[in-house]
GUGU-820373 format. One record per atom (N, C-alpha, C, O): residue in one letter; x, y, z. Coordinates in steps of 0.2 Angstrom, whole numbers, padded with zeros to 4 digits. Example, Ala and Ser with C-alpha at 12.3 -4.5 7.8 and 13.67 -1.06 7.14 Angstrom:
  resn      X      Y      Z
     a   0066  -0028   0039
     a   0062  -0022   0039
     a   0066  -0016   0039
     a   0071  -0017   0042
     s   0064  -0011   0035
     s   0068  -0005   0036
     s   0064   0000   0039
     s   0067   0006   0040
***
This chain:
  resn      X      Y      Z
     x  -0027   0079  -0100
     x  -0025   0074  -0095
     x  -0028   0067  -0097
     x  -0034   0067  -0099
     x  -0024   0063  -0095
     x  -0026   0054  -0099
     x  -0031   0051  -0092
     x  -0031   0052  -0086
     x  -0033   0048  -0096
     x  -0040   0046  -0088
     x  -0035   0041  -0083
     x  -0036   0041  -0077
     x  -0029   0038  -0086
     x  -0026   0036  -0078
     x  -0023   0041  -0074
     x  -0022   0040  -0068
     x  -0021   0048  -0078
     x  -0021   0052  -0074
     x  -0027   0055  -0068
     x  -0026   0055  -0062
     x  -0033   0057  -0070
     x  -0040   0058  -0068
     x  -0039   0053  -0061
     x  -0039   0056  -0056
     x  -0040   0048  -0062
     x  -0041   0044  -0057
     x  -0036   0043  -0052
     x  -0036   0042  -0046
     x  -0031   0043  -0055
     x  -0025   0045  -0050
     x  -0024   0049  -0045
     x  -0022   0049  -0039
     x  -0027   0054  -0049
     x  -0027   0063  -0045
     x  -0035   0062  -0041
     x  -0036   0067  -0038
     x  -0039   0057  -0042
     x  -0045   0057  -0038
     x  -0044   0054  -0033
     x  -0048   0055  -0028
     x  -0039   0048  -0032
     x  -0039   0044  -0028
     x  -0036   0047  -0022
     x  -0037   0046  -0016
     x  -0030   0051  -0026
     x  -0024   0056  -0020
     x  -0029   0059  -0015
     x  -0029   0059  -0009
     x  -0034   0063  -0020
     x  -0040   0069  -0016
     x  -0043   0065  -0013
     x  -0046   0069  -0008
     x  -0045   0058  -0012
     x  -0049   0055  -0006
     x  -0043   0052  -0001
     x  -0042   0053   0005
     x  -0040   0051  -0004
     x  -0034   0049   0003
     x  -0032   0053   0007
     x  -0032   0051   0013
     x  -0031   0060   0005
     x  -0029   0067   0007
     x  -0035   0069   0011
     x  -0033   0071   0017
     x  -0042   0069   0008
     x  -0048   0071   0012
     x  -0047   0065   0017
     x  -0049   0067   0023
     x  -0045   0057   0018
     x  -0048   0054   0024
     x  -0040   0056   0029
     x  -0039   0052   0034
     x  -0038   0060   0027
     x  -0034   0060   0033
     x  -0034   0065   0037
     x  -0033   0066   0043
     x  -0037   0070   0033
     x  -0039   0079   0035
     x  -0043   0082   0037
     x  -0044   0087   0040
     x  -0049   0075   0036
     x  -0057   0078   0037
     x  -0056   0075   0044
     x  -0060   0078   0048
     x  -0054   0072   0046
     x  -0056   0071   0056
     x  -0051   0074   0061
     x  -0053   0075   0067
     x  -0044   0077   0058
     x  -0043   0083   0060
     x  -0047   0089   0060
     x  -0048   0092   0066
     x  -0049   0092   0054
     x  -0051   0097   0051
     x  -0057   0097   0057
     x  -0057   0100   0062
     x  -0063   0093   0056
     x  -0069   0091   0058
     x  -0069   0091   0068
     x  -0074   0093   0071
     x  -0064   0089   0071
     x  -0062   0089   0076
     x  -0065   0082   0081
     x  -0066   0082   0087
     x  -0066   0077   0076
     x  -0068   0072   0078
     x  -0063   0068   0084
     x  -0057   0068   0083
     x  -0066   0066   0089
     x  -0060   0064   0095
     x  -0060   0070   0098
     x  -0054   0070   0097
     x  -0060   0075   0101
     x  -0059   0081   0104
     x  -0062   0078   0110
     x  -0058   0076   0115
     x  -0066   0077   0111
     x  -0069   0075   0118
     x  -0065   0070   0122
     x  -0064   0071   0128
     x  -0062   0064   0119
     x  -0059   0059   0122
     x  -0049   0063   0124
     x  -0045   0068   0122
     x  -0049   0057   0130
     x  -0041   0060   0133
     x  -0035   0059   0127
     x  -0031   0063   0125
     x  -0037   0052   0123
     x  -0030   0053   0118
     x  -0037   0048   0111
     x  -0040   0043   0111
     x  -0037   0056   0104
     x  -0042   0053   0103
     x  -0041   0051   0097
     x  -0046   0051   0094
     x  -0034   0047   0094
     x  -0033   0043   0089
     x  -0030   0036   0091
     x  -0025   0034   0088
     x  -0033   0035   0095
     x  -0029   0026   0099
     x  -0035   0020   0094
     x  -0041   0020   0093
     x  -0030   0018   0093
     x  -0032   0011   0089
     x  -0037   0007   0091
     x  -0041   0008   0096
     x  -0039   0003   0085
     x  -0048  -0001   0089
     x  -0044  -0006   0094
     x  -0047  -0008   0099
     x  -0038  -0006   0092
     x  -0038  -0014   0100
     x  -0039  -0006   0108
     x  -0043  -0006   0112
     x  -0036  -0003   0108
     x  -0037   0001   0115
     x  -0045   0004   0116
     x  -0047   0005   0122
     x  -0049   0004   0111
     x  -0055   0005   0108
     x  -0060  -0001   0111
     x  -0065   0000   0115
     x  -0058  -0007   0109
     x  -0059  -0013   0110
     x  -0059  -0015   0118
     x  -0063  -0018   0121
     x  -0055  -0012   0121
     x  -0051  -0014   0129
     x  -0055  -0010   0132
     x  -0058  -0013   0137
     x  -0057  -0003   0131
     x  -0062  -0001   0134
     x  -0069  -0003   0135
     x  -0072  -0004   0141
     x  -0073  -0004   0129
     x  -0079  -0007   0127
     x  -0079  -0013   0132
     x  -0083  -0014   0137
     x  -0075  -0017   0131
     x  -0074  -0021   0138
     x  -0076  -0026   0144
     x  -0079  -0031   0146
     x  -0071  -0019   0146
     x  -0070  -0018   0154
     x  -0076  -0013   0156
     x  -0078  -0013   0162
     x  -0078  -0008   0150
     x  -0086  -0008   0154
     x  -0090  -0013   0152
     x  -0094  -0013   0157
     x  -0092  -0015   0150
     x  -0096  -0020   0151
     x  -0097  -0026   0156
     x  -0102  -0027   0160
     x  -0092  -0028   0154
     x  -0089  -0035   0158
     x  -0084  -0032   0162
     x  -0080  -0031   0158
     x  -0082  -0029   0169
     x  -0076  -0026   0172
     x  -0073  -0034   0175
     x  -0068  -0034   0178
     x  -0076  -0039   0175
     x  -0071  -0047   0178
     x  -0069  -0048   0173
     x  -0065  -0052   0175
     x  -0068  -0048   0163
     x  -0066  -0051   0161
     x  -0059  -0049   0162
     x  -0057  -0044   0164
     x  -0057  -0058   0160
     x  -0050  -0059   0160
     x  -0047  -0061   0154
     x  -0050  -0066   0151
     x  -0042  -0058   0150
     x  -0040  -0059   0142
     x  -0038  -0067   0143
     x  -0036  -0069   0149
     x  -0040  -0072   0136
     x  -0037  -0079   0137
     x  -0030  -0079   0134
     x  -0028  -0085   0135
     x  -0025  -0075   0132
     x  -0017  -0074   0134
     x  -0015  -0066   0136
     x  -0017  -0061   0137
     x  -0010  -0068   0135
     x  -0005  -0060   0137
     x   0002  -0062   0130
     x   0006  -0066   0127
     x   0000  -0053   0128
     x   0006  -0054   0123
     x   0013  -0057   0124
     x   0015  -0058   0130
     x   0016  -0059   0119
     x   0021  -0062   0118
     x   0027  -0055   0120
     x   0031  -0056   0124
     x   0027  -0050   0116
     x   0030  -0045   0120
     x   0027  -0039   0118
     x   0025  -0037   0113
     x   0028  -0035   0126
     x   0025  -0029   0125
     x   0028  -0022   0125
     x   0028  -0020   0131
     x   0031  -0019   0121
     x   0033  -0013   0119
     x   0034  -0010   0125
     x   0029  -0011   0129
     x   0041  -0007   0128
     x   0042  -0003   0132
     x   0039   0004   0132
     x   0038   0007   0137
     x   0038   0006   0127
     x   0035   0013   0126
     x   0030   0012   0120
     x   0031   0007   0117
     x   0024   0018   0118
     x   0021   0019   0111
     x   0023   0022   0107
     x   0019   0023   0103
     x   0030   0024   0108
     x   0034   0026   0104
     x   0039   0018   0100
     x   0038   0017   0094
     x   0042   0016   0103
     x   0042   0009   0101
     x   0036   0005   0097
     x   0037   0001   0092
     x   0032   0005   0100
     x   0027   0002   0097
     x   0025   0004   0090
     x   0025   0000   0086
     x   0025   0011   0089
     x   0024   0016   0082
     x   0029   0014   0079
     x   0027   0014   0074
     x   0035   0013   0079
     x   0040   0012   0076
     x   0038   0004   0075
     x   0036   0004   0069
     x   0039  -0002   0079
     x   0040  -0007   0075
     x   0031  -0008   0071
     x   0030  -0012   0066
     x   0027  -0004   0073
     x   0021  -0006   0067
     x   0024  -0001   0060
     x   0023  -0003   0055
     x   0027   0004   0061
     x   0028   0009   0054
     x   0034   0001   0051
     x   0032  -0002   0046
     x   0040  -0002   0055
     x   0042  -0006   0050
     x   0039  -0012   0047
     x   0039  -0014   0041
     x   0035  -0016   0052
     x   0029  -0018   0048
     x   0026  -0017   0041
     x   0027  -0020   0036
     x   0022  -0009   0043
     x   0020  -0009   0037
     x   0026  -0007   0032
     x   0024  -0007   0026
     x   0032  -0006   0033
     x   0034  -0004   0028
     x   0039  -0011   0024
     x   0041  -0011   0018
     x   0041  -0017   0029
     x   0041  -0025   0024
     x   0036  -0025   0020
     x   0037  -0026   0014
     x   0030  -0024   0021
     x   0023  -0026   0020
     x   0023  -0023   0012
     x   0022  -0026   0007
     x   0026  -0017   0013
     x   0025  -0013   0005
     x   0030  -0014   0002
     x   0030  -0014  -0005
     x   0037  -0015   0005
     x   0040  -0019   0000
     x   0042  -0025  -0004
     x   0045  -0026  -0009
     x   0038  -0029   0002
     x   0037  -0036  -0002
     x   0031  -0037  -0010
     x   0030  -0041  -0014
     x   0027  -0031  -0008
     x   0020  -0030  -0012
     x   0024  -0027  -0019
     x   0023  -0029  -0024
     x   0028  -0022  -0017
     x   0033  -0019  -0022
     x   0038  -0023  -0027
     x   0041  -0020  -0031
     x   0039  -0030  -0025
     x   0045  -0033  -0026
     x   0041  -0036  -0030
     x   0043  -0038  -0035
     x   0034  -0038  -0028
     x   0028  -0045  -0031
     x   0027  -0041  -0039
     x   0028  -0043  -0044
     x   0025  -0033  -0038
     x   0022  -0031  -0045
     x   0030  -0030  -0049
     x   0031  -0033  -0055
     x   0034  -0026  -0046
     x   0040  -0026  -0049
     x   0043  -0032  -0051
     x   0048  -0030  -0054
     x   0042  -0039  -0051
     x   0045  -0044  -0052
     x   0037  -0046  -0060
     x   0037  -0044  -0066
     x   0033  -0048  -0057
     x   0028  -0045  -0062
     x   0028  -0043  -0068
     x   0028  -0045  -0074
     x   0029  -0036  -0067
     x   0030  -0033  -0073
     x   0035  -0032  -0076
     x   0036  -0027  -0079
     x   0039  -0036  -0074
     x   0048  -0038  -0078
     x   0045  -0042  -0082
     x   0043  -0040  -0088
     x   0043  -0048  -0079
     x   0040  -0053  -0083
     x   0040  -0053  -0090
     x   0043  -0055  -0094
     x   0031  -0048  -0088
     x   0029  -0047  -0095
     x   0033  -0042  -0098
     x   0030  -0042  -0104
     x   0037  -0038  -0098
     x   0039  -0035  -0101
     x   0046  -0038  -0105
     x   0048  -0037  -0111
     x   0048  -0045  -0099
     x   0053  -0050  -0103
     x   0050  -0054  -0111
     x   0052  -0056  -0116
     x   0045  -0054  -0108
     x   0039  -0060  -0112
     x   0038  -0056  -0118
     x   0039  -0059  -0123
     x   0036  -0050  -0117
     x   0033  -0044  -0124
     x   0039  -0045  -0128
     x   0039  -0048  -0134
     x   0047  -0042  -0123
     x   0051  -0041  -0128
     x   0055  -0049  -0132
     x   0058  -0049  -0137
     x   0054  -0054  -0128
     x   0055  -0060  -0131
     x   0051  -0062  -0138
     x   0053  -0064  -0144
     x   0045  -0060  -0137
     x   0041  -0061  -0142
     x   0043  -0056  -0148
     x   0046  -0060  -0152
     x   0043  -0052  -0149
     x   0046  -0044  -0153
     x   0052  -0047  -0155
     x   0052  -0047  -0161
     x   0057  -0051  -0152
     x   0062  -0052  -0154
     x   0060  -0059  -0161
     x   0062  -0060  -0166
     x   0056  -0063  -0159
     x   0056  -0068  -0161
     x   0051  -0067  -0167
     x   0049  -0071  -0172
     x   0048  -0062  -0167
     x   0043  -0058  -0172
     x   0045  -0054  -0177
     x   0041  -0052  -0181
     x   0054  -0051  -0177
     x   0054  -0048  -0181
     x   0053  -0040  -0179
     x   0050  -0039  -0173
     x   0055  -0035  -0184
     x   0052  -0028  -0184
     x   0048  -0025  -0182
     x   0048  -0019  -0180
     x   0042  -0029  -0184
     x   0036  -0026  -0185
     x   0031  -0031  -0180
     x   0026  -0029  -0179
     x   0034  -0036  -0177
     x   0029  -0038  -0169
     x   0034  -0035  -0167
     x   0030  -0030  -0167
     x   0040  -0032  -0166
     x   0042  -0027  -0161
     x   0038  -0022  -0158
     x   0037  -0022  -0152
     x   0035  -0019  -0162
     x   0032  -0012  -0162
     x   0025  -0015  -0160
     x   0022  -0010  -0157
     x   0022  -0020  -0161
     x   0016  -0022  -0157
     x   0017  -0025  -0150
     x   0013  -0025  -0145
     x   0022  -0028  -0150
     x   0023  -0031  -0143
     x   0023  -0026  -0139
     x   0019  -0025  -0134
     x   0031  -0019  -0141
     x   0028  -0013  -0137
     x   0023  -0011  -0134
     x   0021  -0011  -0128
     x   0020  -0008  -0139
     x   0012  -0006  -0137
     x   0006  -0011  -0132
     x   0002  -0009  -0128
     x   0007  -0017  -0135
     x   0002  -0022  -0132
     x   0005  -0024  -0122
     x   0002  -0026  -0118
     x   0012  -0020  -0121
     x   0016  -0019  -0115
     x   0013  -0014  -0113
     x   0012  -0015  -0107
     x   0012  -0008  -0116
     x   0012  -0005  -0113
     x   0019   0003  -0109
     x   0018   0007  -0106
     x   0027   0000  -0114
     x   0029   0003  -0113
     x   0030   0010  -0120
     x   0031   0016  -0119
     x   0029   0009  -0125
     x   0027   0014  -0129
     x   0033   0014  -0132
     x   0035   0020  -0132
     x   0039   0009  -0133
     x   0045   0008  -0137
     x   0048   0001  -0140
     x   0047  -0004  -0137
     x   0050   0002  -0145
     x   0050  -0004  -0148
     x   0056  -0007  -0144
     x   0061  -0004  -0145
     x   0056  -0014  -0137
     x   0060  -0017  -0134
     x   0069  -0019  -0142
     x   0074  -0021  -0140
     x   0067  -0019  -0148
     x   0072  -0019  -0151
     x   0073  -0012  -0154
     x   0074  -0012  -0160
     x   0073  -0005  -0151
     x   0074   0001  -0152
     x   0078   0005  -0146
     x   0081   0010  -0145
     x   0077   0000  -0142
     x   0080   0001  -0134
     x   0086   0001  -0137
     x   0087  -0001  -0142
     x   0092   0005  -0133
     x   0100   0002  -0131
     x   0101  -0005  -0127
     x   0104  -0009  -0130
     x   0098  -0005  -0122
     x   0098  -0011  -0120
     x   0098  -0018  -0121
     x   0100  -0023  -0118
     x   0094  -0016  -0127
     x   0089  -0024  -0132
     x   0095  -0027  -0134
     x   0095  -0032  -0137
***
C-alpha cells in the first residue's frame, strides 16, 4: 500500500469515527432535539441569560419548514463543492496542459520526464489523444 494510500484510508477512519462516535457514545440523549445547530445552541444560551434581548435584525427569509431549510443548506453546500471541484479540476488541466506542452516541445525523452514530473505516469506523446 503507497503512503497516499495510508493517509487516505486514515483520513476516511477519522471522518467515519467523527460521525459515529456521538451516535455510538449517546452524546445529546438528554436534550429534546439533540443535533440542532450552534445558531439554535446560540439562541438558547441567550434568552437564558439575557430573556429581554432583542436580535438587531430578522432574516431575510425564513424557511417554512426544517426540512426545507436542510435541503437549501445540503444545495449550499453542495455549489460550494462543485465550485472547489471545477477550481482543482481546472488546475490540474493546466499543468498537465503545461507538462504535455513541454514534452512536446522536448522531444521524446522530456516526454517521459514531463509525465512523470506530472504525475500522470504516461508519456502525454504515448496517449491517443496527444
Amino acid at each position: 500500500m503507497s503512503r497516499n494510500a495510508k493517509i487516505n484510508t486514515l483520513l476516511l477512519l477519522v471522518v467515519a469515527a467523527l460521525a459515529v462516535l456521538p451516535l455510538a457514545l449517546g452524546l445529546g440523549d438528554h436534550k429534546e432535539e439533540p443535533f440542532t445547530g450552534a445558531d439554535a445552541e446560540a439562541e438558547t444560551a441567550i434568552t437564558e441569560l439575557q430573556p429581554d434581548y432583542k436580535p438587531w435584525f430578522s432574516p431575510l427569509y425564513e424557511p417554512p419548514s426544517g426540512e426545507i431549510e436542510s435541503a437549501l443548506f445540503a444545495l449550499q453546500a453542495a455549489l460550494g463543492a462543485g465550485v472547489l471541484a471545477y477550481y482543482f479540476g481546472l488546475r490540474r488541466g493546466r499543468r498537465q496542459g503545461a507538462a504535455r506542452a513541454e514534452a512536446e516541445a522536448a522531444g521524446p525523452k522530456g516526454a517521459a520526464e514531463a509525465a512523470e514530473a506530472s504525475g500522470t505516469g504516461q508519456s502525454p506523446l504515448d496517449r491517443p489523444d496527444a
